[in-house]
N, C-alpha and C positions, 0 to 999 in steps of 0.2 A: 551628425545631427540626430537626435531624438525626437521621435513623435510626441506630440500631445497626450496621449495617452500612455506612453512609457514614463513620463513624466508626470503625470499624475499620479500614477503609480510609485511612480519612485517617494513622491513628496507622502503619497499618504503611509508610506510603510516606516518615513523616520520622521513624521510632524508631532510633537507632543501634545495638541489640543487641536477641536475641529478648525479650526480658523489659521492654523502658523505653517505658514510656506515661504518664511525666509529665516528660519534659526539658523546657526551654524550648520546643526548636523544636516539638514535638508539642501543646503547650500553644497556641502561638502559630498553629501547624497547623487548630488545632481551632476558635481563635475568631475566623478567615480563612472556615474555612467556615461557619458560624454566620452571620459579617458578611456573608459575600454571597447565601445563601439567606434571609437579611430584606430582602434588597432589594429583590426583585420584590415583597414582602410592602407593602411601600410604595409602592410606584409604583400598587399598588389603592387602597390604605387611607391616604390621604392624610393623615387627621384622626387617627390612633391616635398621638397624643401618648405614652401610657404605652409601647408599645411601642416608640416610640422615646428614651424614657429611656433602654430598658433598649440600645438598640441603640449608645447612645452611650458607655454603662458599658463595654460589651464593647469598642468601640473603645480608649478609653482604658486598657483592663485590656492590650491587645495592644500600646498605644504602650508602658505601663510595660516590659511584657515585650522589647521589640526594642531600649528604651534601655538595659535591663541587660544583653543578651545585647550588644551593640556595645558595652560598656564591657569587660566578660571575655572574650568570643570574637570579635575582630572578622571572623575568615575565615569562622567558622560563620552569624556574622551575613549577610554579603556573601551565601553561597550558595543561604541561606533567604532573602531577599530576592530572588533572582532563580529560586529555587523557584518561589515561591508569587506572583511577580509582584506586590510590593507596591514602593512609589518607582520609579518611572520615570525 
């Protein structure tokens, strides 16, 4: 879980205007950081099966989201990928 203000953070660093905190990229922003503050959460809790259901839901919810932003913005896609350091 994220605090309020890692998340406010996060929104204002990929929002494209004062007012947008549900674009793609902010959406996709948001469950980048989620995914990787459950990581360390695992590297303890080796056996928490349930919370890695849910770890792999949010995975999957952020592939759906980067293959529809690379189908309609491929340049927005490109930048948020090298944003947030996802594909290598």
């Amino acid at each position: 879980m994220i605090s309020t203000i890692d998340k406010a953070t996060v929104i204002a660093a990929n929002r494209h205007h004062a007012k947008d905190c549900g674009s793609t990229e902010v959406q996709i922003a948001i469950l980048t950081e989620r995914i990787n503050s459950l990581q360390g959460h695992f590297k303890s809790h080796a056996k928490d099966h349930a919370g890695r259901r849910g770890l792999l839901l949010m995975v999957s919810k952020r592939n759906r989201l980067l293959r529809y932003l690379a189908d309609t913005e491929r340049v927005r896609y490109a930048t948020l990928i090298k944003k947030l350091g996802l594909r290598k």
